[in-house]
Kinemage of the C-alpha trace (Angstrom):
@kinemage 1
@onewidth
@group {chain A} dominant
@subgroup {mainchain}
@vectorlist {calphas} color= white
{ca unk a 1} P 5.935 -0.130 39.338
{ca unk a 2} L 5.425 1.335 36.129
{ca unk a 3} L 7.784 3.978 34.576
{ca unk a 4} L 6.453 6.767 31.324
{ca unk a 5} L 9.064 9.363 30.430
{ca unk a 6} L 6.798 12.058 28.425
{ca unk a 7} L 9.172 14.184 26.230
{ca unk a 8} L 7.947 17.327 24.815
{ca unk a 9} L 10.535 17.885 21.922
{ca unk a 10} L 12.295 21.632 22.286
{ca unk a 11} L 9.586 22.474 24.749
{ca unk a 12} L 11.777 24.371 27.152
{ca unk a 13} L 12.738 28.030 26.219
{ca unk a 14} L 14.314 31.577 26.604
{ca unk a 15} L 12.503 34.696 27.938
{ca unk a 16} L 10.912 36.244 25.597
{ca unk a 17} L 10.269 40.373 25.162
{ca unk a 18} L 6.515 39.771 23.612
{ca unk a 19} L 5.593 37.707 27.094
{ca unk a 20} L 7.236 40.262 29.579
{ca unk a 21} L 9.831 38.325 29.738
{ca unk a 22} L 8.697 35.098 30.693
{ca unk a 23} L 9.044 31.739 28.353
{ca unk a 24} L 6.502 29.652 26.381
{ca unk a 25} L 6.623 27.713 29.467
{ca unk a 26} L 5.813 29.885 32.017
{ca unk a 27} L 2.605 31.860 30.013
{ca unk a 28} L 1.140 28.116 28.658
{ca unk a 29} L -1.748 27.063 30.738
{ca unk a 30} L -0.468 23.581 31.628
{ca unk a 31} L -2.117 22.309 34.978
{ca unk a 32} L -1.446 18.309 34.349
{ca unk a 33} L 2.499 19.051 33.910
{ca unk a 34} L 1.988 21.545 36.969
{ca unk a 35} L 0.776 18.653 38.833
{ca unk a 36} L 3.351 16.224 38.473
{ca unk a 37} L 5.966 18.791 39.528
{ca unk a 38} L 3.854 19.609 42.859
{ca unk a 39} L 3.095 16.299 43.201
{ca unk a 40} L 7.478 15.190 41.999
{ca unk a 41} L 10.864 16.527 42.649
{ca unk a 42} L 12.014 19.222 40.235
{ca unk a 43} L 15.644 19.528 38.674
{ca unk a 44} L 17.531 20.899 35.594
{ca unk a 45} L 19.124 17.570 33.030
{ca unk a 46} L 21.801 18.445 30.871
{ca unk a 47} L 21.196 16.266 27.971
{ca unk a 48} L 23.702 18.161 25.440
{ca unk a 49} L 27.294 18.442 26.529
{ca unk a 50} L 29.812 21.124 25.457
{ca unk a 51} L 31.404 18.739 23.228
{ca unk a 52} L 28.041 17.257 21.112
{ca unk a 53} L 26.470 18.658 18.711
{ca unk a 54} L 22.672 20.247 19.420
{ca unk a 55} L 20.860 17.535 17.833
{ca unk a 56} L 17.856 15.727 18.826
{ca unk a 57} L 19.756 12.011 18.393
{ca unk a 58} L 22.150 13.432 21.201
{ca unk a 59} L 19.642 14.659 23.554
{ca unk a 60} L 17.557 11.754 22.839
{ca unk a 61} L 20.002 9.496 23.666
{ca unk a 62} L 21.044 10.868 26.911
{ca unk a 63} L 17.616 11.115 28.278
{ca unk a 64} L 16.868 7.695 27.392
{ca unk a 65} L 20.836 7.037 29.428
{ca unk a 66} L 22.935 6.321 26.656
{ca unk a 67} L 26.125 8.429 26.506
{ca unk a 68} L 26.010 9.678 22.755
{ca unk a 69} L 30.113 10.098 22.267
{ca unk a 70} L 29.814 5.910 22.957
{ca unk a 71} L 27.296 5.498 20.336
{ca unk a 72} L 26.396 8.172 18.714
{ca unk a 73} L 26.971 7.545 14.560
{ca unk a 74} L 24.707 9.710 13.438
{ca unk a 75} L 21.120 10.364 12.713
{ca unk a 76} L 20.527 8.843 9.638
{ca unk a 77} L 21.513 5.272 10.773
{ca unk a 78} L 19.275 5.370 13.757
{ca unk a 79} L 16.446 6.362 11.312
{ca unk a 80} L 17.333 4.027 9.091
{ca unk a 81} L 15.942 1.200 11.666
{ca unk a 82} L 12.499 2.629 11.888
{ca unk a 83} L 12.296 2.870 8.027
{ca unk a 84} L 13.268 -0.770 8.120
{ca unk a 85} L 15.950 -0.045 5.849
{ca unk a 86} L 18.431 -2.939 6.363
{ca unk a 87} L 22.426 -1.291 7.137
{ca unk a 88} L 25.178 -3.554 5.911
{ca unk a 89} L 28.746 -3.783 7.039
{ca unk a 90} L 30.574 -0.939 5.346
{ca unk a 91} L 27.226 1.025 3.986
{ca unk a 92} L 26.776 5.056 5.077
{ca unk a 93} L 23.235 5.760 6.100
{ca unk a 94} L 22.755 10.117 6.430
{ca unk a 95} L 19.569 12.062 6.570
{ca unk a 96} L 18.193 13.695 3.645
{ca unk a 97} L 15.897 16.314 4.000
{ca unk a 98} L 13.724 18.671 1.584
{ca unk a 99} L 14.327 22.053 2.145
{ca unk a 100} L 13.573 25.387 0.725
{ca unk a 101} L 15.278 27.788 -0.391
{ca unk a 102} L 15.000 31.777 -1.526
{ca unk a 103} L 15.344 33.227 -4.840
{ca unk a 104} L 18.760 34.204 -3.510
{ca unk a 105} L 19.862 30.575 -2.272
{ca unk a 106} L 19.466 31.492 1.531
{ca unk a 107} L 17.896 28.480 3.328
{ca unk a 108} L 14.442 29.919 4.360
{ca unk a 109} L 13.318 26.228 6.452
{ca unk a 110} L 14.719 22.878 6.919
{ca unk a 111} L 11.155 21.324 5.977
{ca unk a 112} L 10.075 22.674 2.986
{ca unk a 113} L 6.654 23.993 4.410
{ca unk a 114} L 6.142 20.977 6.032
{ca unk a 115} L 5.920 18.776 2.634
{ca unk a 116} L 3.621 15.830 2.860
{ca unk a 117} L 5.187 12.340 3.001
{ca unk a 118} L 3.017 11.653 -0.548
{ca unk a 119} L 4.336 14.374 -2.142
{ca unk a 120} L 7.857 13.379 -0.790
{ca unk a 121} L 7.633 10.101 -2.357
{ca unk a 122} L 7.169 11.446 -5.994
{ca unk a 123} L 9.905 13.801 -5.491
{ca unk a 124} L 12.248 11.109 -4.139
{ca unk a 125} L 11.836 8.777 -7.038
{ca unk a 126} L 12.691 11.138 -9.496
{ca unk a 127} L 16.147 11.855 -6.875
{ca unk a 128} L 16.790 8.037 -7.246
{ca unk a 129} L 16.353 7.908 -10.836
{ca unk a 130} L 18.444 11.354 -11.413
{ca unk a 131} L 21.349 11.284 -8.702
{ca unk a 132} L 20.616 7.500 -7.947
{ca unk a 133} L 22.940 4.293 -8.739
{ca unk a 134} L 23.682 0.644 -7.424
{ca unk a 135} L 25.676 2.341 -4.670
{ca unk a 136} L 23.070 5.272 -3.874
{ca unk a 137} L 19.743 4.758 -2.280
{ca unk a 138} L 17.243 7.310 -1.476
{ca unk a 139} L 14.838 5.821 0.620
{ca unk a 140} L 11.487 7.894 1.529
{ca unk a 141} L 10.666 9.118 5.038
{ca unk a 142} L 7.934 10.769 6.543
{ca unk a 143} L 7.267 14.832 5.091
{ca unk a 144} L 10.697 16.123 4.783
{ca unk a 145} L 12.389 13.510 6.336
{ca unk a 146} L 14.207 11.515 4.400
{ca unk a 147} L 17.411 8.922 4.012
{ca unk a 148} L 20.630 8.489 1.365
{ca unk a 149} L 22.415 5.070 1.991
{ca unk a 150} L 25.587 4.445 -0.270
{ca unk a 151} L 28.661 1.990 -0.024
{ca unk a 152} L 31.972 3.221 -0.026
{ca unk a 153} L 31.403 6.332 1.447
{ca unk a 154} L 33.635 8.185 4.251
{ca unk a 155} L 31.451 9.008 7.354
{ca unk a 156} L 34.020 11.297 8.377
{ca unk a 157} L 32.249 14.689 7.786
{ca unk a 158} L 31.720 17.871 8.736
{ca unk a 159} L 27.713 18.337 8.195
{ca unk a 160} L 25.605 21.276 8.796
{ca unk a 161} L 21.740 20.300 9.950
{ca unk a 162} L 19.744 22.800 8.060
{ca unk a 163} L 17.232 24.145 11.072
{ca unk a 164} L 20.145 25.425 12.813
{ca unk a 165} L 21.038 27.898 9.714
{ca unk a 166} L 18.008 29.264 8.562
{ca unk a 167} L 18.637 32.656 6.552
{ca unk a 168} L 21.670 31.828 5.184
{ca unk a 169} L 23.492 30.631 1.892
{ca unk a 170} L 23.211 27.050 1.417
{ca unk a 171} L 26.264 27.210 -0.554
{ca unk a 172} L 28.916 28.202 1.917
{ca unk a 173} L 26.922 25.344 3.992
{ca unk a 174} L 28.042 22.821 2.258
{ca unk a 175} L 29.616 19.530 3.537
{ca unk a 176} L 33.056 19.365 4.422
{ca unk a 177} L 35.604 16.862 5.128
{ca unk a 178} L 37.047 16.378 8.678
{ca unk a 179} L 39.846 14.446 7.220
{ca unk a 180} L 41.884 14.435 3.834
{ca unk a 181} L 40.551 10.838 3.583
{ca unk a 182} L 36.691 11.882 3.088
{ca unk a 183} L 37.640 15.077 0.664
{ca unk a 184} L 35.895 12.330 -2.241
{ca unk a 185} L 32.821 11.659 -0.112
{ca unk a 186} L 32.621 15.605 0.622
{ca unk a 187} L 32.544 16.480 -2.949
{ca unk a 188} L 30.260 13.507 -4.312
{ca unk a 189} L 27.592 14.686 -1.756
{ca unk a 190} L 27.753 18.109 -2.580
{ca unk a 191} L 27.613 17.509 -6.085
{ca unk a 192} L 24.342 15.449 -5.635
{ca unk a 193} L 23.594 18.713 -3.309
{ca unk a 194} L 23.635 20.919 -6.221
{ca unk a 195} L 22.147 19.033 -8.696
{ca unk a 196} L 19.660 18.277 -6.573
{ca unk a 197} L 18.799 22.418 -7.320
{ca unk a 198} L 18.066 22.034 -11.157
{ca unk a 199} L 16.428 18.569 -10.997
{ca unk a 200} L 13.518 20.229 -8.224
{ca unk a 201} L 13.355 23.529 -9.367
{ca unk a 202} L 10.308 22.969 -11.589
{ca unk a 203} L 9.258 19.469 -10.295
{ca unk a 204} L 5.668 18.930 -10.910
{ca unk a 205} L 5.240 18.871 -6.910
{ca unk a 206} L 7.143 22.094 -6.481
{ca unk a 207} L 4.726 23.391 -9.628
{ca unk a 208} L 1.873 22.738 -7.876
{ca unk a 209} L 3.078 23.343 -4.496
{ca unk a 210} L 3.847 26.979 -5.844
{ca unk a 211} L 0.452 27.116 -7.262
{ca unk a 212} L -0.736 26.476 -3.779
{ca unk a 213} L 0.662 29.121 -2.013
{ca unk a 214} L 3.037 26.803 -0.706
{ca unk a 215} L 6.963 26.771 0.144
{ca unk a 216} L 8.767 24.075 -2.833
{ca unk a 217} L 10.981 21.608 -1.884
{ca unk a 218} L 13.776 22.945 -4.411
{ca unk a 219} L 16.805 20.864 -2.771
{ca unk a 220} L 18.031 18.151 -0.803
{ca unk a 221} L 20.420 18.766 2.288
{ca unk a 222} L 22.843 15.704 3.318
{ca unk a 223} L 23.766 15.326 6.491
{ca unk a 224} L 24.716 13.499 10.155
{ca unk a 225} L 26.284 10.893 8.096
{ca unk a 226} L 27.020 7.577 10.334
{ca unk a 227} L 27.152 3.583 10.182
{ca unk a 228} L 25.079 0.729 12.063
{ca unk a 229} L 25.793 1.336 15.943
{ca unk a 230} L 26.127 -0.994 19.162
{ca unk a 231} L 24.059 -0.128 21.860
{ca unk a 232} L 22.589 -2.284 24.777
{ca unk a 233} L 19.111 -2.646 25.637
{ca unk a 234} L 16.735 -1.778 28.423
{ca unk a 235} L 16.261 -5.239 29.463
{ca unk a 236} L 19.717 -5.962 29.281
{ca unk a 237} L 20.692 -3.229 31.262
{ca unk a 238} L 17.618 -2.633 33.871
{ca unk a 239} L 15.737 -6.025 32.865
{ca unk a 240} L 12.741 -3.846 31.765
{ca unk a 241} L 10.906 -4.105 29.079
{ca unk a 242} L 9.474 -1.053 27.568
{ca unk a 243} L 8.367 0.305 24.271
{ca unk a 244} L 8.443 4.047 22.593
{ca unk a 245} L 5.767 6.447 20.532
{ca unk a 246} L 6.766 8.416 18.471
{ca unk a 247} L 5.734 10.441 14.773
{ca unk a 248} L 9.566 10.794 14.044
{ca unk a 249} L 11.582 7.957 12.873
{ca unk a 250} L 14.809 9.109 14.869
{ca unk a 251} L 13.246 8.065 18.218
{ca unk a 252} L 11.433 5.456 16.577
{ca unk a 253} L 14.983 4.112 15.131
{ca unk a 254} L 16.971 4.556 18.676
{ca unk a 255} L 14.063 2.210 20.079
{ca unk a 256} L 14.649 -0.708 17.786
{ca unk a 257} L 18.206 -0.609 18.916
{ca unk a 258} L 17.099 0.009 22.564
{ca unk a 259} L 15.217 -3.457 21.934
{ca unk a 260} L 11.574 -1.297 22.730
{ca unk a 261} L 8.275 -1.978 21.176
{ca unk a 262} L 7.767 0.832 18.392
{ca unk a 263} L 4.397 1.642 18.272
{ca unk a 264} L 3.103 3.549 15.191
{ca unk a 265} L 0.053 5.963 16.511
{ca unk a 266} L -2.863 6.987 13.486
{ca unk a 267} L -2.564 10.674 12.854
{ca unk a 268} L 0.991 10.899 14.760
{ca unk a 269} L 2.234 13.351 12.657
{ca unk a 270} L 4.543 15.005 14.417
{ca unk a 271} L 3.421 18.295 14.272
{ca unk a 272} L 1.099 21.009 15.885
{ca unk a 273} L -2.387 18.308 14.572
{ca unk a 274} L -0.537 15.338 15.736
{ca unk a 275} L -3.007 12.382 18.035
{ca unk a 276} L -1.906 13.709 21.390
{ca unk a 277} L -5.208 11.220 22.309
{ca unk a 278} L -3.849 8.193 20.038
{ca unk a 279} L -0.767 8.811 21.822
{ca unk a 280} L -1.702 8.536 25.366
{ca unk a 281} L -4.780 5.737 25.085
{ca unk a 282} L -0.993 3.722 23.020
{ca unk a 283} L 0.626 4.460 26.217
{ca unk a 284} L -1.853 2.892 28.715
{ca unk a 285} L -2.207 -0.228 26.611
{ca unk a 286} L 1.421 -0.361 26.351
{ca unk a 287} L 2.235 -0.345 29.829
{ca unk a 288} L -0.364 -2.996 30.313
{ca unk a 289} L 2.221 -5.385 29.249
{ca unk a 290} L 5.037 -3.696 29.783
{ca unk a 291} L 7.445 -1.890 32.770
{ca unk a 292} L 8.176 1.272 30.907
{ca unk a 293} L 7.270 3.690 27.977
{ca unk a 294} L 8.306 6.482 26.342
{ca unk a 295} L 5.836 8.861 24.704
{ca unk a 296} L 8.105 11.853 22.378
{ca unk a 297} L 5.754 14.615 21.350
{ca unk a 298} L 7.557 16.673 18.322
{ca unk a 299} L 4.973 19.406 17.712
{ca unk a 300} L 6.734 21.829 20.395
{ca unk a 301} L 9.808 21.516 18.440
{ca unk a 302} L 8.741 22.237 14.791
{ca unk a 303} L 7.046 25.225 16.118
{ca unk a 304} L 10.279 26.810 17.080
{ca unk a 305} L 11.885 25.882 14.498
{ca unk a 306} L 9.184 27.900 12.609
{ca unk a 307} L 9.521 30.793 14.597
{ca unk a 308} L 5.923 30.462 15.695
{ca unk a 309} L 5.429 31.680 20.009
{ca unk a 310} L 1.593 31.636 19.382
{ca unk a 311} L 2.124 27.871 18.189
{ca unk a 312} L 4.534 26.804 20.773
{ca unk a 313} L 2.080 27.948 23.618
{ca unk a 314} L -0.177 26.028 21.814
{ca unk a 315} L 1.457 22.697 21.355
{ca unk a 316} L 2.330 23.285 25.023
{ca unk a 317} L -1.145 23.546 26.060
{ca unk a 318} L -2.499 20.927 23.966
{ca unk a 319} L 0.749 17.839 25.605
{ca unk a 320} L -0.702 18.993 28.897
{ca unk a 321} L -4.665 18.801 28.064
{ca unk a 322} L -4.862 15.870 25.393
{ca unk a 323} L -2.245 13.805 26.373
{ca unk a 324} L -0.769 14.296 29.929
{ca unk a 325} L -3.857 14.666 31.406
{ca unk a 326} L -5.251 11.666 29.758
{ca unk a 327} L -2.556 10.239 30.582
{ca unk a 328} L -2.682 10.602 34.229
{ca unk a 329} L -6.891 10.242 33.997
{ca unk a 330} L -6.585 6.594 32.825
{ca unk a 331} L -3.364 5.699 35.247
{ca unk a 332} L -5.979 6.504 38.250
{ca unk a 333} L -9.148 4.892 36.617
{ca unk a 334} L -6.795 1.635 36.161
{ca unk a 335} L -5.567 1.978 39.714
{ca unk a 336} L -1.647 1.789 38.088
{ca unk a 337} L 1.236 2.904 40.287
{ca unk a 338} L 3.454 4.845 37.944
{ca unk a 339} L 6.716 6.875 38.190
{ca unk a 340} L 5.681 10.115 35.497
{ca unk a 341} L 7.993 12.194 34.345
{ca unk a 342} L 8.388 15.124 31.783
{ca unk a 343} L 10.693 17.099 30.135
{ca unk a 344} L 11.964 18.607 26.693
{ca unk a 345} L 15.299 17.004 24.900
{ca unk a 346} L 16.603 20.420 24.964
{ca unk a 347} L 15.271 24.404 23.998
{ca unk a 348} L 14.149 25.466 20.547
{ca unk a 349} L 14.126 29.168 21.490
{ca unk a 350} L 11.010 30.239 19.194
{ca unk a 351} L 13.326 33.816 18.580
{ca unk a 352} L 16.570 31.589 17.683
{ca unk a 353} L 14.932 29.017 15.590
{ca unk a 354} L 17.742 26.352 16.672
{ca unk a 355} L 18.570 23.948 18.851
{ca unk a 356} L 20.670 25.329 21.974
{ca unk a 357} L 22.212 23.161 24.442
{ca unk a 358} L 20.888 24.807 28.017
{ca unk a 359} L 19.999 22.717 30.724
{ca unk a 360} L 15.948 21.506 30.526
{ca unk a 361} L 13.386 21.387 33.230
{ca unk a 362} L 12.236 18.270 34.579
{ca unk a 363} L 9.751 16.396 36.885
{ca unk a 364} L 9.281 13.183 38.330
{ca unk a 365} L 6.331 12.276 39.848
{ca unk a 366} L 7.257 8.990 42.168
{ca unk a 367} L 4.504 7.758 44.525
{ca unk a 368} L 7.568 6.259 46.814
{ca unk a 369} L 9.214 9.828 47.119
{ca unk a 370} L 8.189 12.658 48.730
{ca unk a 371} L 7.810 16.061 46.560
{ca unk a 372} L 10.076 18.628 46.979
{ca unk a 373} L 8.782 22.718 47.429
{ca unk a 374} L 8.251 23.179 43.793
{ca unk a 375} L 4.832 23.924 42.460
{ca unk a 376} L 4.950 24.302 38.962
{ca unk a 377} L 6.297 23.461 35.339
{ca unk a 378} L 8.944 25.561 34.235
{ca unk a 379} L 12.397 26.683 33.354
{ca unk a 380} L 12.965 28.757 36.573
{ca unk a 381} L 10.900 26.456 38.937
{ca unk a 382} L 12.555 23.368 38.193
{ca unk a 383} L 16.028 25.122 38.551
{ca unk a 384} L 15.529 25.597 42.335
{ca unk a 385} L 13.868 21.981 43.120
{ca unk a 386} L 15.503 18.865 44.944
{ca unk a 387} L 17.194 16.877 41.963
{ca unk a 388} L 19.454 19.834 41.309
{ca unk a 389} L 21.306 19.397 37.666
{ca unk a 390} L 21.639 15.967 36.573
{ca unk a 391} L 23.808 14.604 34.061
{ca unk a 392} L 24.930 11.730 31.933
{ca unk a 393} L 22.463 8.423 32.625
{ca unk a 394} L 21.352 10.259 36.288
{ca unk a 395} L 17.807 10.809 34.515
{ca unk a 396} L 17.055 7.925 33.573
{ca unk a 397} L 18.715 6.195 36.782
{ca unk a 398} L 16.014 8.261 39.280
{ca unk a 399} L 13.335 7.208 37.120
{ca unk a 400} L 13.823 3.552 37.432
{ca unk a 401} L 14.925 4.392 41.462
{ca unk a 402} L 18.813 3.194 40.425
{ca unk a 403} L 20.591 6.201 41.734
């Protein structure tokens, strides 16, 4: 048996007033994901508990049946492995993105417009040669994602991710310490924070950019600060191998330590133009060789981040069309038996803008069970199917039929 988890990133929703009161969800035209929940058993997974923060590494690694307050060290660590950015004993790996900010110093996104990952680059060199030393790395990412490592740091903070604050002032957003011990860490960070202001306000990029018509990347934000974690791997635990695809380096970095194949999809970009194709024909030759894959599909996310409902129906639409139902197309010309099943990480609520930490739908689509009475994808469906609300590594256990 073969086993694909296909994650739409902050798919999932809340009702909103412009769709009469349905979700993204609900209004999408998404037959392939309506399929597998005919065709599956139907349930709610909470993947952020009351006591973890909203974050996309948390989520992540609960769906994947890790329990993040074991080894959860923050973000920019697990990135830090897909960058291929070696972690030493003692080093502090955090991420660093490019934001932008108002005239008035309110944070208007956490992406800067989307910057590219070439513009990024130029923009991070001059950080390293500005706020850089022996004990400071910037290291470049991909668009606004990007990584600080430094020795000697305290990892004991109190961080604020900037997509869950947009419209307000960066300054009272600043790091803080969560104990006296880190007060030095808190203030060196926000210092480089701050600089970070004058040194991109009239970057060449941010010139151009401007020129453009485009949002500047006029500062850096700091946060999820963590060091190297220990976390066991799918064939140590379920003697599968598997491997993960992925435009984001987060889930990319959580499968190195997984022990998964990372594949690297052209045109993954993890947005609304990503390869949904790429993505799925990576799959199918993935689980040629191996038991298990997991394809994570950011675009839903970013567009609620942005605000955007005409985009998130559309990312919606286009997972189901261009990559699920690929997907599915070449299991049945290849004559695999597969357990398939989707769901979101958790809700980007396109009217919040932010990560929330509600329940997500799911379905599983297993040849050896027998479906259950729902008939289609969404919040409400899934809420009244057979798996009920499952929690901690339950997920991931009915997948691989270990419940």
């Amino acid at each position: 048996m073969k086993y694909i988890i296909i994650l739409g990133d902050g798919m999932s929703d809340y009702p909103v007033a412009r769709l009469g009161g349905r979700t993204p969800l609900q209004v999408a035209r998404k037959p392939n994901m309506d399929r597998i929940a005919r065709e599956g058993r139907c349930g709610l997974v909470r993947t952020i508990e009351d006591d973890m923060p909203t974050g996309s590494e948390a989520a992540n690694l609960a769906v994947l049946g890790y329990n993040p307050r074991e080894v959860l060290q923050g973000r920019g660590v697990l990135e830090a492995a897909s960058m291929g950015v070696d972690i030493r004993e003692g080093d502090v790996a955090m991420r660093c993105n490019l934001i932008c900010l108002f005239d008035d110093g309110r944070i208007k996104n956490h992406s800067a417009g989307h910057i590219s990952s070439a513009e990024s680059e130029e923009m991070l060199k001059t950080l390293q040669g500005e706020l850089g030393s022996d004990a400071l790395h910037f290291h470049t990412g991909v668009s606004y994602r990007h990584l600080l490592v430094g020795r000697g740091l305290d990892p004991r903070l109190d961080c604020r991710p900037p997509h869950d604050h947009p419209g307000e002032m960066a300054a009272q957003l600043l790091i803080r310490p969560q104990v006296p011990a880190a007060q030095a860490t808190a203030d060196l960070l926000n210092d480089l924070t701050r600089r970070s202001w004058t040194i991109l306000q009239d970057h060449p990029v941010n010139q151009r950019r401007r020129a453009a018509g485009k949002d500047p990347g006029n500062s850096i934000w700091l946060w999820s600060a963590g060091r190297r974690p220990t976390m066991w791997t799918f064939a140590d635990r379920f003697g599968l191998t598997g491997a993960v695809i992925s435009a984001v380096d987060l889930i990319r970095g959580i499968g190195v330590y997984a022990g998964l194949e990372v594949l690297k999809v052209p045109g993954a970009t993890g947005l609304y133009d990503t390869n949904y194709e790429g993505k799925a024909d990576a799959c199918l030759a993935a689980i040629a060789r191996h038991d298990f894959c997991y394809v994570h599909v950011e675009a839903p996310d970013e567009a609620g981040h942005d605000g955007n409902l005409e985009l998130k129906i559309r990312t919606i639409e286009d997972l189901d069309r261009r990559l699920v139902g690929r997907l599915l197309a070449g299991l049945e010309q290849r004559g695999l038996p597969a357990v398939v099943a989707v769901l979101p990480d958790h809700p980007t609520p396109v009217e919040k803008r932010i990560h929330v930490r509600d329940a997500v739908p799911v379905a599983i689509r297993d040849p050896r069970q027998a479906p259950d009475a729902v008939s289609v994808y969404d919040e409400q469906s899934c809420a009244r199917g057979g798996l009920g609300t499952l929690r901690g590594d339950e997920f991931i256990r009915t997948v691989f039929g270990k419940s």
